[in-house]
MARVO-203288 format. One record per residue: x, y, z of N, C-alpha, C in turn; residue in three letters. Coordinates in Angstrom, 1 decimal. Layout:
REC/n.c1/n.c2/n.c3/ca.c1/ca.c2/ca.c3/c.c1/c.c2/c.c3/dolum
REC/X/Y/Z/X/Y/Z/X/Y/Z/ALA;
...
***
This chain:
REC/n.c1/n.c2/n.c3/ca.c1/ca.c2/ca.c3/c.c1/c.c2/c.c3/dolum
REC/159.8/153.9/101.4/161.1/153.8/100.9/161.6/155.2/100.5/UNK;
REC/162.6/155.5/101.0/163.0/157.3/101.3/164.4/157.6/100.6/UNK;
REC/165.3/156.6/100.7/166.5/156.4/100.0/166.7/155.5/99.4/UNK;
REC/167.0/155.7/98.2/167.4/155.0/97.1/168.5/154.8/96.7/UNK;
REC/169.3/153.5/96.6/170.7/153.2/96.3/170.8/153.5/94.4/UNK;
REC/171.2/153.8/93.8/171.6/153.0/92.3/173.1/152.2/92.3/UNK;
REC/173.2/151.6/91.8/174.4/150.8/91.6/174.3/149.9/90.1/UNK;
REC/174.7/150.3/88.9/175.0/150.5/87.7/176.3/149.8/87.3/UNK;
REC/176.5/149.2/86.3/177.7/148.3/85.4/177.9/149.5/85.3/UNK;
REC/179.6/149.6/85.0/180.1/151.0/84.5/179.9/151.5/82.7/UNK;
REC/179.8/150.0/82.2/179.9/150.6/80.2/178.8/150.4/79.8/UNK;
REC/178.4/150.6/78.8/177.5/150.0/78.1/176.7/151.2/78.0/UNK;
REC/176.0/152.0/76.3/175.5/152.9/75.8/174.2/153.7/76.5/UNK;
REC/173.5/152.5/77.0/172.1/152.5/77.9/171.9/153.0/79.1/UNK;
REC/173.4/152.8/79.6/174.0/153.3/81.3/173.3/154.3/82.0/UNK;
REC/174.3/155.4/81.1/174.1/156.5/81.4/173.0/157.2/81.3/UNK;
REC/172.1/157.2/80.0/170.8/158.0/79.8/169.9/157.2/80.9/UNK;
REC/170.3/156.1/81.0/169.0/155.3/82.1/169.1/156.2/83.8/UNK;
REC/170.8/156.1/84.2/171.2/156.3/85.3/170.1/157.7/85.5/UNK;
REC/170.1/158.6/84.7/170.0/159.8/84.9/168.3/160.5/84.3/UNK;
REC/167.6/159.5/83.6/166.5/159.0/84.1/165.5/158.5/85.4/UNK;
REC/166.3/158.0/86.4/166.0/157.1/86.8/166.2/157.8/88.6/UNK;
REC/167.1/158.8/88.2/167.1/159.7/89.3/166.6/160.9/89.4/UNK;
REC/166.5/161.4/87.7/165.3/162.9/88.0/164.0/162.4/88.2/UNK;
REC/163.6/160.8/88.1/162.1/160.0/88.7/162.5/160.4/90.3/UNK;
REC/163.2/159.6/90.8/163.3/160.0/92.3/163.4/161.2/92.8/UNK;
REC/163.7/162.3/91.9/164.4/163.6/93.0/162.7/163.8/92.7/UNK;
REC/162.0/163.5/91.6/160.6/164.7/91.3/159.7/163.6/92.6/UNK;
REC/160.2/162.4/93.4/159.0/161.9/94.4/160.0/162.1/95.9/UNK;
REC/161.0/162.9/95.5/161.6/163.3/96.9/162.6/162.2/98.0/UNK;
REC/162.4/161.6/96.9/163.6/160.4/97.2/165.2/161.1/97.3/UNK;
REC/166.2/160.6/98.6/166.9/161.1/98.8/168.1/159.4/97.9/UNK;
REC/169.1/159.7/97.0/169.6/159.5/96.1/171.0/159.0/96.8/UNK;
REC/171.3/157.7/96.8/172.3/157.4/97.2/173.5/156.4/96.0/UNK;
REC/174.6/156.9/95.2/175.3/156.4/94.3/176.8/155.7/94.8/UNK;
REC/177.0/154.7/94.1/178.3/154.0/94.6/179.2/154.9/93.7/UNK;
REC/180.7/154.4/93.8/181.8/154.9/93.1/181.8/154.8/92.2/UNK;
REC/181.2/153.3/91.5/181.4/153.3/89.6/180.0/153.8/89.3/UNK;
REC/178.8/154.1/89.8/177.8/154.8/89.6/177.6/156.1/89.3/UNK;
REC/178.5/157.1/90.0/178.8/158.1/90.2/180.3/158.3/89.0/UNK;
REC/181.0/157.6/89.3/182.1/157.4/87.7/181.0/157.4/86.0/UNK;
REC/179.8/156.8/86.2/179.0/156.7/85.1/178.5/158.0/84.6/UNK;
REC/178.5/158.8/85.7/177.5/160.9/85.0/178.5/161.4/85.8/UNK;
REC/179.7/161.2/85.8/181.1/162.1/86.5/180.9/162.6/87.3/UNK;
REC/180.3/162.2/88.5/180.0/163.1/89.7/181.0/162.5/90.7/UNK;
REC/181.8/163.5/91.1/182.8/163.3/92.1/182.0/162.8/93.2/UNK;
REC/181.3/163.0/93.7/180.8/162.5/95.1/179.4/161.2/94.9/UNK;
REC/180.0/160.5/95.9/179.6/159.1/95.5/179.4/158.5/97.2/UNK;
REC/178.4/157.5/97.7/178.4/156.7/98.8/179.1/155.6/99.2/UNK;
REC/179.7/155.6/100.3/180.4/154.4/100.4/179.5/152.8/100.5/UNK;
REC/180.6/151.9/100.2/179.2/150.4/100.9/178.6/150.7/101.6/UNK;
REC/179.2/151.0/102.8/179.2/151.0/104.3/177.6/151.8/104.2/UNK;
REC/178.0/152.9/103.7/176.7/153.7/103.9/175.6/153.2/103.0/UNK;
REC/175.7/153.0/102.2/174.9/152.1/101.0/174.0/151.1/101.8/UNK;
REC/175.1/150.4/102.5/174.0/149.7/103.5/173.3/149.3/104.8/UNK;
REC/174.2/150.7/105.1/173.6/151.0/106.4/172.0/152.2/106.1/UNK;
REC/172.0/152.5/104.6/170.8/153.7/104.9/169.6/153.3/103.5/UNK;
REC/170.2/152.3/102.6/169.3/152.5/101.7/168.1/152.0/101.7/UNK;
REC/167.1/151.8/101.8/165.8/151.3/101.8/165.1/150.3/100.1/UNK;
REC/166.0/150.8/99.4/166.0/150.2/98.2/167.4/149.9/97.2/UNK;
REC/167.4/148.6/96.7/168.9/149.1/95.8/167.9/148.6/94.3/UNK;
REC/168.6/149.7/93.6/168.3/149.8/92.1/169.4/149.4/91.5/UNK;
REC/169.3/148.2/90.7/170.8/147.6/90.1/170.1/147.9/88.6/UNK;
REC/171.2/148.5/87.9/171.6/148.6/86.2/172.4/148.1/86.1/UNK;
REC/172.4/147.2/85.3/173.4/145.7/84.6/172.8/144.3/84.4/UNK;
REC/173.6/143.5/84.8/173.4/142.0/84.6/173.1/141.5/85.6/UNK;
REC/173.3/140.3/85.7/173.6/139.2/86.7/175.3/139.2/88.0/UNK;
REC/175.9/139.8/87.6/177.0/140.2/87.5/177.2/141.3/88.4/UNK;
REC/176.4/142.7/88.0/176.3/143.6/89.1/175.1/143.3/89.9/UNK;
REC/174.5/143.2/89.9/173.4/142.6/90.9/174.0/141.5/92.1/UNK;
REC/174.6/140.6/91.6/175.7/140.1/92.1/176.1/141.3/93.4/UNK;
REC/177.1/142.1/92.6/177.9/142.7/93.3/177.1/143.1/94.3/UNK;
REC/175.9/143.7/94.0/175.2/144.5/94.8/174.6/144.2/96.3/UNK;
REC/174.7/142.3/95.6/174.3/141.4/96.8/175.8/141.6/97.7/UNK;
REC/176.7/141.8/97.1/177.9/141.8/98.4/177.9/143.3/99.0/UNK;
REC/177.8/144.1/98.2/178.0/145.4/99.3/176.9/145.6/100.4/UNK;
REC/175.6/144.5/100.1/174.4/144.9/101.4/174.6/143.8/102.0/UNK;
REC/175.7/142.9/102.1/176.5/141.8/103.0/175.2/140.9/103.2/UNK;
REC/174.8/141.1/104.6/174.0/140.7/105.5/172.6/141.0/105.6/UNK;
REC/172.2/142.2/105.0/171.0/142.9/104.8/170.3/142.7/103.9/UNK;
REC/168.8/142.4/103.8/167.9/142.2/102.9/167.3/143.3/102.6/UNK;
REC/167.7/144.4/102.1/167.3/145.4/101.5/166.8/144.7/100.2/UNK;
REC/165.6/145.6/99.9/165.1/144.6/98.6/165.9/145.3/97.5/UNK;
REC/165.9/144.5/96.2/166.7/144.6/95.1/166.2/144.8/93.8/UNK;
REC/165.8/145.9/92.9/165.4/145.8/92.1/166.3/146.1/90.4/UNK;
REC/166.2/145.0/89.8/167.1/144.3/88.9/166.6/144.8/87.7/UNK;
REC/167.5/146.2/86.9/167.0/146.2/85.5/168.1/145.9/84.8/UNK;
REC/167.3/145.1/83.8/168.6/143.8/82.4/169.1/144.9/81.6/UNK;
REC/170.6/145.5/81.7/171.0/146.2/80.6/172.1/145.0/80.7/UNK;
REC/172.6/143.0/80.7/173.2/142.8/80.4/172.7/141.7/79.1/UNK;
REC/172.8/140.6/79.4/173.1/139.7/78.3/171.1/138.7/78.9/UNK;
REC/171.6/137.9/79.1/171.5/136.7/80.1/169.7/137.0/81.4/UNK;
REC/170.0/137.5/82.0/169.2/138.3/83.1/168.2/137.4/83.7/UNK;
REC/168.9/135.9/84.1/168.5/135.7/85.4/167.9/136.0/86.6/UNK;
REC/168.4/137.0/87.1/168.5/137.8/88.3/167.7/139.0/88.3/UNK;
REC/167.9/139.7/86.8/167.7/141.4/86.6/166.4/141.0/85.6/UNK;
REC/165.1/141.1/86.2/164.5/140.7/85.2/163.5/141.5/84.5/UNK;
REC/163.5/142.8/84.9/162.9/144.1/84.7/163.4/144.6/83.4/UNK;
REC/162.9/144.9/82.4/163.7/145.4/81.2/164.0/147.0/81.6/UNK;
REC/165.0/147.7/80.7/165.2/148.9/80.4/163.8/149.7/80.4/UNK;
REC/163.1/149.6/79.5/162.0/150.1/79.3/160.9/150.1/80.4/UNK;
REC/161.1/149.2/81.1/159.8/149.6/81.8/160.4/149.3/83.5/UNK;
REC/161.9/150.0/83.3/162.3/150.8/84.1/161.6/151.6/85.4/UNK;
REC/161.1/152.5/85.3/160.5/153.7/85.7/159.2/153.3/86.2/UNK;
REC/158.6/152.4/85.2/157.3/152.4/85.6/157.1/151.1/87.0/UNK;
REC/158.1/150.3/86.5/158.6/149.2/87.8/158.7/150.0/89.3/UNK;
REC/159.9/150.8/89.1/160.3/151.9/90.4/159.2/152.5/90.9/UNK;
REC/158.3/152.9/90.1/157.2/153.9/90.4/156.2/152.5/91.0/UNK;
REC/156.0/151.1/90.5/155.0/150.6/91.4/155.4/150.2/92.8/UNK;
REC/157.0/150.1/93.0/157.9/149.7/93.7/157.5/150.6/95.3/UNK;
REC/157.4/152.3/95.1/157.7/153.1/95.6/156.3/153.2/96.2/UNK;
REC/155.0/153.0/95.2/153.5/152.9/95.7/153.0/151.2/96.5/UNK;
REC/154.0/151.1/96.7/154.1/149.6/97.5/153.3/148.0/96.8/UNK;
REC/153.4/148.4/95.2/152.7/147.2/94.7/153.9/146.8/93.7/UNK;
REC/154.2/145.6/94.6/155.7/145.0/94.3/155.5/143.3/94.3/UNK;
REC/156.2/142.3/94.0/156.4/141.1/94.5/157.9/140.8/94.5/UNK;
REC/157.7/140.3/96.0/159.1/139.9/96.7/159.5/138.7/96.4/UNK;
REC/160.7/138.2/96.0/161.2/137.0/96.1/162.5/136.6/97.4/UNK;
REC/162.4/135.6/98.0/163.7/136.1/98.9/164.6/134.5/98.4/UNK;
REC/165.9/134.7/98.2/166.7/134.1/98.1/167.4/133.5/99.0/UNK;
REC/167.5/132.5/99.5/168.7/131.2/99.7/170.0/132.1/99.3/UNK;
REC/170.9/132.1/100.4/172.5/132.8/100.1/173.5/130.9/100.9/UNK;
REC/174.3/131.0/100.6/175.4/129.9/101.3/176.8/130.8/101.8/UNK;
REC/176.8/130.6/103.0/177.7/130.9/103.8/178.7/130.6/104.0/UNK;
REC/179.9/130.7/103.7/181.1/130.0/103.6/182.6/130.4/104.3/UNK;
REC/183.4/129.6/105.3/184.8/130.0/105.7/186.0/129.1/105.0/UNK;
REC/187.0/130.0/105.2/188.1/129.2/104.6/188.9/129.0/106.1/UNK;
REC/189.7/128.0/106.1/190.6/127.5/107.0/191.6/127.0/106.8/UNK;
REC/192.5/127.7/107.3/193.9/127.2/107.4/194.6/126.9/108.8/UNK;
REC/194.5/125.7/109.0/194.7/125.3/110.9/193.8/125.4/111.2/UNK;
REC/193.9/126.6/112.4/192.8/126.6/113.3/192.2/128.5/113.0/UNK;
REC/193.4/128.5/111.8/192.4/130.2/112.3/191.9/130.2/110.5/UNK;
REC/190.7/131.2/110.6/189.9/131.5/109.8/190.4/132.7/109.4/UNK;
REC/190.3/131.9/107.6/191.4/133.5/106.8/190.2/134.1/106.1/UNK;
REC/189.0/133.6/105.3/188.0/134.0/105.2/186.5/133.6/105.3/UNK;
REC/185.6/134.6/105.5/184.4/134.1/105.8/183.6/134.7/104.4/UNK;
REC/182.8/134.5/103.9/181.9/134.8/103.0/180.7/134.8/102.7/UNK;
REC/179.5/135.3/102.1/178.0/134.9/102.1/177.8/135.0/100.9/UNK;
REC/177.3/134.3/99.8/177.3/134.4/98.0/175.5/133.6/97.5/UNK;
REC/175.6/134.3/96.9/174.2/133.8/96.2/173.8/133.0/95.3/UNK;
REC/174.7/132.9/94.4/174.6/131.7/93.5/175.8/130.3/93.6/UNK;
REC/177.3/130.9/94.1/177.7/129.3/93.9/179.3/129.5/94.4/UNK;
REC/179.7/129.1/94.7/181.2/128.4/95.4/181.8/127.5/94.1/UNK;
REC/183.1/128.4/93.6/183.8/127.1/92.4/185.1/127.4/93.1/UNK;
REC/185.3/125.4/92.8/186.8/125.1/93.1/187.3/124.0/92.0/UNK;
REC/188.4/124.9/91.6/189.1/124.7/89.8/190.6/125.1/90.0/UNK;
REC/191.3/124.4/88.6/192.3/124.5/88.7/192.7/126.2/88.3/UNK;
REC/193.9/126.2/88.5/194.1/128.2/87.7/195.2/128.2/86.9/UNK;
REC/195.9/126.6/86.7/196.7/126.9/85.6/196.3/126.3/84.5/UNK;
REC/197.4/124.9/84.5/197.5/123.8/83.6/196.2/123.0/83.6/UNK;
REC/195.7/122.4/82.3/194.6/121.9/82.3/194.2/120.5/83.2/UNK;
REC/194.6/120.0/84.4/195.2/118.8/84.8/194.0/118.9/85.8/UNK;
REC/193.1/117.3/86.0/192.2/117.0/87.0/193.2/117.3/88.4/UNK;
REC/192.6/117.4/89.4/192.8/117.0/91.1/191.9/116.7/91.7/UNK;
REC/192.3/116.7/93.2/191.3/115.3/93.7/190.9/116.3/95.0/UNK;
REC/189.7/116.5/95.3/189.2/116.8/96.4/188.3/115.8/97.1/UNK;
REC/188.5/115.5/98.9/187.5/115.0/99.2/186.2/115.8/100.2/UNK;
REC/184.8/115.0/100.0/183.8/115.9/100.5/182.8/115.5/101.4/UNK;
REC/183.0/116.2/102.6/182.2/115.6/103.7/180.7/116.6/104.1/UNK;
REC/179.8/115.3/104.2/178.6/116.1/104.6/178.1/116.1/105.8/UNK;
REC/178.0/116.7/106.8/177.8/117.0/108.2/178.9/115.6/108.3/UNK;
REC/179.8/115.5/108.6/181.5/115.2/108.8/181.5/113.7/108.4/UNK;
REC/180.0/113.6/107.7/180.5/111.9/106.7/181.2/112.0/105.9/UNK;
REC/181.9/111.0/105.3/182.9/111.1/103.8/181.7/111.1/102.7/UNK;
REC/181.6/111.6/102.2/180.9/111.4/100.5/181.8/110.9/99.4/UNK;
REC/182.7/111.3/99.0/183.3/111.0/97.9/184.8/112.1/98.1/UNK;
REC/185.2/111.3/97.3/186.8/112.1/96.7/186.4/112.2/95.1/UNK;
REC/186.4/113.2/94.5/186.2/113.6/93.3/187.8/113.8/92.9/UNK;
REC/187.6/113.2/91.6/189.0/113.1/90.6/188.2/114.1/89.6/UNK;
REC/188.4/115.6/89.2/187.8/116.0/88.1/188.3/117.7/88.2/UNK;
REC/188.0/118.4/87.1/188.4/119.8/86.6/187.9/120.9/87.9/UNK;
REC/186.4/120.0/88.7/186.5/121.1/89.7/185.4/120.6/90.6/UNK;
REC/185.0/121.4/91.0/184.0/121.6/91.7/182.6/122.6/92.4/UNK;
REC/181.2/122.5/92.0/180.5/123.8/92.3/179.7/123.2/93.4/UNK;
REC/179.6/124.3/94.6/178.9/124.3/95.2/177.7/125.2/95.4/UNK;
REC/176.1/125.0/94.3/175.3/126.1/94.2/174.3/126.1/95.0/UNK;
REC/173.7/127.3/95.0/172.0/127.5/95.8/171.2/127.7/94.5/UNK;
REC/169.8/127.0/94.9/169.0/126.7/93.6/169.1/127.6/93.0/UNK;
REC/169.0/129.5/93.4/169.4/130.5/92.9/170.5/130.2/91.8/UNK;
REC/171.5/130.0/91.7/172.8/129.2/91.2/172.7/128.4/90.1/UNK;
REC/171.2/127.4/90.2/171.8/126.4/89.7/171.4/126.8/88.3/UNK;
REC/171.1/127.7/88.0/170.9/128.4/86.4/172.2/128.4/85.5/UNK;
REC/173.4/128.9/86.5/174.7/129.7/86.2/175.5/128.2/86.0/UNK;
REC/177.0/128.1/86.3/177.7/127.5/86.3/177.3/126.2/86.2/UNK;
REC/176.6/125.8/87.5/176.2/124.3/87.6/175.8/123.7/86.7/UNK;
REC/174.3/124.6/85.7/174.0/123.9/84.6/174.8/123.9/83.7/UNK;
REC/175.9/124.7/83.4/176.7/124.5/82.0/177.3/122.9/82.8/UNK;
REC/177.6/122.6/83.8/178.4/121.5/84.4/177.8/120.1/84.3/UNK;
REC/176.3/120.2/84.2/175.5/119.3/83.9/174.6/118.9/85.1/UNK;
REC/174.1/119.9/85.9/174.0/120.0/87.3/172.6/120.2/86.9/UNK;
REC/171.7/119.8/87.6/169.9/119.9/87.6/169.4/121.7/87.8/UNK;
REC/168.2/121.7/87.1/167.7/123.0/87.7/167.1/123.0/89.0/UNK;
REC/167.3/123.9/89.5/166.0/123.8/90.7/165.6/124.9/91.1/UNK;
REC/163.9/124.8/91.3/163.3/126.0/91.6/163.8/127.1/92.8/UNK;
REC/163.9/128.1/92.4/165.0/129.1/93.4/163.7/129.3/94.7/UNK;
REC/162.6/129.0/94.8/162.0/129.1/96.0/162.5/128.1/96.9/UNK;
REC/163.0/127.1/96.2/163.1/126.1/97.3/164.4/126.1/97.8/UNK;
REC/164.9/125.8/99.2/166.4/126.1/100.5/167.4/124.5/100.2/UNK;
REC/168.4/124.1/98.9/168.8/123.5/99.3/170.5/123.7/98.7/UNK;
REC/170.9/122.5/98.4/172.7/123.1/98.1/172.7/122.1/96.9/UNK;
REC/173.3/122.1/95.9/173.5/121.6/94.7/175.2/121.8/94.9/UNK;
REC/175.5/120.0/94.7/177.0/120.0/94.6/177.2/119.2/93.5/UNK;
REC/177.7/119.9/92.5/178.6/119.8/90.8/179.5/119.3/91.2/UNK;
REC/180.1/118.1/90.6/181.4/117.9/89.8/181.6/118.7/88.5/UNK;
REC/182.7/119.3/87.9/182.8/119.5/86.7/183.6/118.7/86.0/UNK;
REC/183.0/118.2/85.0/184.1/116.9/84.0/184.9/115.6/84.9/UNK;
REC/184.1/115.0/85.7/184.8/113.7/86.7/185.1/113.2/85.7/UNK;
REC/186.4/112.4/86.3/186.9/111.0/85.9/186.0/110.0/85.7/UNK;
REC/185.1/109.9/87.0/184.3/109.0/86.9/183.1/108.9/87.0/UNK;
REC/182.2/108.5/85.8/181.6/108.8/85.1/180.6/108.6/85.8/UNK;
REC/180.5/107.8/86.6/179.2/107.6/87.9/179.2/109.1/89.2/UNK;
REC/180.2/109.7/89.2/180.0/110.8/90.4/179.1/112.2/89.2/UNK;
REC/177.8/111.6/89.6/176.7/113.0/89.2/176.4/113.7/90.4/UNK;
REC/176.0/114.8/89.7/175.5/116.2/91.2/174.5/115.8/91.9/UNK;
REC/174.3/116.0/93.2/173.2/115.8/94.1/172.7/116.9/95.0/UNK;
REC/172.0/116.6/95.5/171.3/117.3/96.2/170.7/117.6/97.4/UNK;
REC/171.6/118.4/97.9/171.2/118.4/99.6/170.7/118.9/100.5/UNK;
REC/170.4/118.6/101.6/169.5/118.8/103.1/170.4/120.8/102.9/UNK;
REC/169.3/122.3/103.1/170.2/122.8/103.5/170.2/123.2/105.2/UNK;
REC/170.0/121.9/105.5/170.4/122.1/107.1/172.2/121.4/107.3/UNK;
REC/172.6/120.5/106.2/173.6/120.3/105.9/174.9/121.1/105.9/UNK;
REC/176.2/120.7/106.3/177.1/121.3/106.4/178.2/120.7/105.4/UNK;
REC/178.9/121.3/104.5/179.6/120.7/103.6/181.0/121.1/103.9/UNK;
REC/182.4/120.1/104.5/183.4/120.2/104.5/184.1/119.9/102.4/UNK;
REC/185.1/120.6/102.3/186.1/120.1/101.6/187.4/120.6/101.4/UNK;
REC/187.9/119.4/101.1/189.6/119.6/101.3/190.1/119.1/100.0/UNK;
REC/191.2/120.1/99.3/191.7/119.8/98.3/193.2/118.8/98.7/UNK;
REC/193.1/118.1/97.8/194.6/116.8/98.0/195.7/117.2/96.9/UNK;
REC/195.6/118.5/96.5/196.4/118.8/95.0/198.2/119.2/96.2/UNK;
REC/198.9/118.5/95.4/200.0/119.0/96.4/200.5/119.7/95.4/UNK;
REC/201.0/119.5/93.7/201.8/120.6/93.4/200.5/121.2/91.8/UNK;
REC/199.3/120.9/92.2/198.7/121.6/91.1/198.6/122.8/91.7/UNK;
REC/197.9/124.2/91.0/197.5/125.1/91.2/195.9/125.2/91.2/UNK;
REC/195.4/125.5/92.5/194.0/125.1/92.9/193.3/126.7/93.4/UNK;
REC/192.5/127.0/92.7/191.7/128.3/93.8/190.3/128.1/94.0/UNK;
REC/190.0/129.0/94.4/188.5/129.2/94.8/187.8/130.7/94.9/UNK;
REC/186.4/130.5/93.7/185.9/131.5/93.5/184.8/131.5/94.0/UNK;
REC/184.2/133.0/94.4/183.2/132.9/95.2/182.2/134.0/94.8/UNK;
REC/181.0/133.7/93.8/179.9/133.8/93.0/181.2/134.7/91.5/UNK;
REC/182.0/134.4/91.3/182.5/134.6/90.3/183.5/136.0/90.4/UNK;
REC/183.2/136.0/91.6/184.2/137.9/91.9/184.7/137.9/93.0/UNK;
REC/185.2/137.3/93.6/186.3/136.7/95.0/187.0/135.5/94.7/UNK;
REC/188.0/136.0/94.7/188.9/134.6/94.4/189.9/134.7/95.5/UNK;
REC/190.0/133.8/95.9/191.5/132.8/97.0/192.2/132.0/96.5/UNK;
REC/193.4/131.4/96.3/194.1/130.2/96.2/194.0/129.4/97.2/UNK;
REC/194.1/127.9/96.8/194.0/126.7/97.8/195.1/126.0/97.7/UNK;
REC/195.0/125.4/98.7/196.4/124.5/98.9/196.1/123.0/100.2/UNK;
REC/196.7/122.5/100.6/196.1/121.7/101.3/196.0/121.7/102.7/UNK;
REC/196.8/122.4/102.8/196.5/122.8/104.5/195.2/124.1/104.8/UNK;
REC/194.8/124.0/103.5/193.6/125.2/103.8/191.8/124.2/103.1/UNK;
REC/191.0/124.3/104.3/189.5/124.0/104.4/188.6/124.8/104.4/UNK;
REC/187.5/124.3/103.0/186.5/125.1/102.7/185.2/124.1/103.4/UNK;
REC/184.8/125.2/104.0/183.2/124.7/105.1/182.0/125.3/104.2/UNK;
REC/181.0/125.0/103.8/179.4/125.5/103.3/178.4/125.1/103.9/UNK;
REC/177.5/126.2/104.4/176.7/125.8/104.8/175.7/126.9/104.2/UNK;
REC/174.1/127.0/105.1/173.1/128.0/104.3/173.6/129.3/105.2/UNK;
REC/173.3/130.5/104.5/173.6/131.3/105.3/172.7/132.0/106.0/UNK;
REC/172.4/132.9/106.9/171.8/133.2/108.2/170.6/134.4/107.8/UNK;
REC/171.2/134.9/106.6/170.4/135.9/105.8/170.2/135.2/104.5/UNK;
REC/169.3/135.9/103.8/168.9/136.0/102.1/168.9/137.5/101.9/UNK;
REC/168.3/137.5/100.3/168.6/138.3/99.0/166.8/138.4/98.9/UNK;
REC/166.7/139.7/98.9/165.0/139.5/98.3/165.0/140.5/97.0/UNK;
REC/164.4/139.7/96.6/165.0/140.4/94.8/163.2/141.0/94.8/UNK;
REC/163.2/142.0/93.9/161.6/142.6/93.4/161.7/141.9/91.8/UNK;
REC/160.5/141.3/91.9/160.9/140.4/90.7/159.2/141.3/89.9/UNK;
REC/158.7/141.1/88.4/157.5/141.4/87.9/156.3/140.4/88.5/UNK;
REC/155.3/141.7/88.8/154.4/140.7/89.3/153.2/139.5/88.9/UNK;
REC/153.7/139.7/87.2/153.2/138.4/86.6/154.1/137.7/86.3/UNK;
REC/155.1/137.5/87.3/156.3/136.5/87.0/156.0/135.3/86.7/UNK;
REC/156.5/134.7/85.9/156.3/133.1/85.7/158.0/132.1/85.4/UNK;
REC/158.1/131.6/86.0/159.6/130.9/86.3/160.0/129.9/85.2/UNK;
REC/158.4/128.9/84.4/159.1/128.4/83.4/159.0/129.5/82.7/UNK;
REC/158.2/130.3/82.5/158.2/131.0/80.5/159.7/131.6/81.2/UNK;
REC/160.4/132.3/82.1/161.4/132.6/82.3/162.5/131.7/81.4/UNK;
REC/162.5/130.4/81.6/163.7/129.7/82.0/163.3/129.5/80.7/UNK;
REC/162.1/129.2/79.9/162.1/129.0/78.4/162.6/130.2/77.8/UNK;
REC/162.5/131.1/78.4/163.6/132.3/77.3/164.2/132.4/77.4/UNK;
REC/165.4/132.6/78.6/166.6/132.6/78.8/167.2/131.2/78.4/UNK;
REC/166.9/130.3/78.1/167.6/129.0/78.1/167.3/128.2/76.5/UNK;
REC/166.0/128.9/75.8/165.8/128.7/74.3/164.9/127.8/74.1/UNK;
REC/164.4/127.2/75.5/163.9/126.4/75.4/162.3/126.2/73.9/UNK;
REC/162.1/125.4/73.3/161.3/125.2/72.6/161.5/126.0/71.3/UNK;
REC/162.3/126.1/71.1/163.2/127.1/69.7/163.9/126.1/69.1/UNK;
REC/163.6/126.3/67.9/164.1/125.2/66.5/165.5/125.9/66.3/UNK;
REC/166.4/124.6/66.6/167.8/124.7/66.7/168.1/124.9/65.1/UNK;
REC/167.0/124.3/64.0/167.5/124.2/62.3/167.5/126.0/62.0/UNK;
***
């Protein structure tokens, strides 16, 4: 690994002394240093990498932030599984599960090739309007479709490989990969599921009716749905940072997508004590 991406949240106190840490490690092992725009906005340096190049050349992406830029990070290497290594300067850290502190010493096992890979499940997704495709998309954790004004249910219906499943009367709808089903889904009341395993988690949020719970599907499965809102205001977000408006002459298709996400996770990782700390689990609520 020869080139190094960083890609950095732009605020937060920790940012900058980390950023700039974290690159006199690389320049002293000869790593050639590649920064995005708000990376490069973080230690004022006018010159900065585009996506494009970001991921046509990096061999490594170093994410500082959350869940959130890591995210992002997943969208500028589109298609490519460039591995990802996630340090937590946000809240939450799901995704980012490398602390600040042991920063350096992560990168440094990273670079002497004693690492553990995780590769992630991504869902692939077009929008349609007629017959032509207005957009295509690849997201890691989850597809939401919600209202964007007035607090008011609508009704989408949802087909799986082109059977009817249901028409949902409710505030919205998630479509997650087990990666996902940490985030949104679970605040919605949606199951966990182990992120090694390839399937689709489809949320209702707040149904009408009280028998439509989340399930869980084949991801060799193809998920059509069509919103029936004629004068609500309906959109669609995609992992939390792409948003579209919907309307009814426009169709959302999901399926798995053709690539994954290989995150560099710690090599004594453990997934419940994980989800027991992020989640509080076994902690006296008195």
């Amino acid at each position: 690994m020869n080139n190094i991406a960083i890609i950095a949240k732009p605020h937060g106190d920790r940012v900058k002394p980390l950023v700039y840490e974290i690159m006199g490690f690389l320049s002293n092992r000869g790593c050639s240093i590649l920064k995005d725009k708000r990376t490069a906005g973080v230690i004022g340096d006018p010159q900065f990498n585009t996506d494009a190049e970001i991921q046509e050349n990096a061999d490594l992406v170093v994410v500082l932030g959350g869940d959130g830029t890591l995210i992002s990070a997943v969208r500028i290497l589109c298609t490519k599984d460039t591995p990802i290594l996630g340090i937590n300067l946000g809240r939450l850290g799901f995704l980012t599960e490398t602390t600040a502190d042991d920063a350096v010493s992560a990168l440094k096992d990273v670079l002497d090739g004693d690492y553990k890979l995780e590769r992630r499940m991504k869902l692939h997704s077009h929008l349609m309007q007629e017959d032509e495709r207005i957009l295509e998309i690849d997201v890691l954790n989850d597809i939401v479709i919600n209202k964007s004004d007035a607090a008011r249910i609508f009704e989408t219906t949802v087909y799986i490989d082109g059977m009817l499943v249901n028409e949902y009367r409710a505030d919205g709808l998630i479509i997650a990969t087990p990666t996902g089903s940490t985030a949104y889904s679970l605040a919605a009341g949606g199951p966990i599921v182990h992120p090694s395993l390839e399937t689709m988690i489809i949320t209702p949020i707040c149904p009408q009716g009280l028998s439509n719970r989340p399930i869980i599907i084949s991801d060799e499965s193809e998920v059509t749905i069509k919103v029936n809102a004629a004068k609500e205001s309906v959109s669609i977000t995609y992992d939390g940072q792409v948003f579209h408006k919907l309307d009814k002459q426009k169709t959302v298709t999901v399926k798995k997508a053709s690539s994954v996400t290989s995150l560099i996770v710690p090599k004594d990782k453990n997934y419940y004590s994980l989800i027991r700390e992020k989640l509080g689990w076994g902690i006296s609520q008195c």
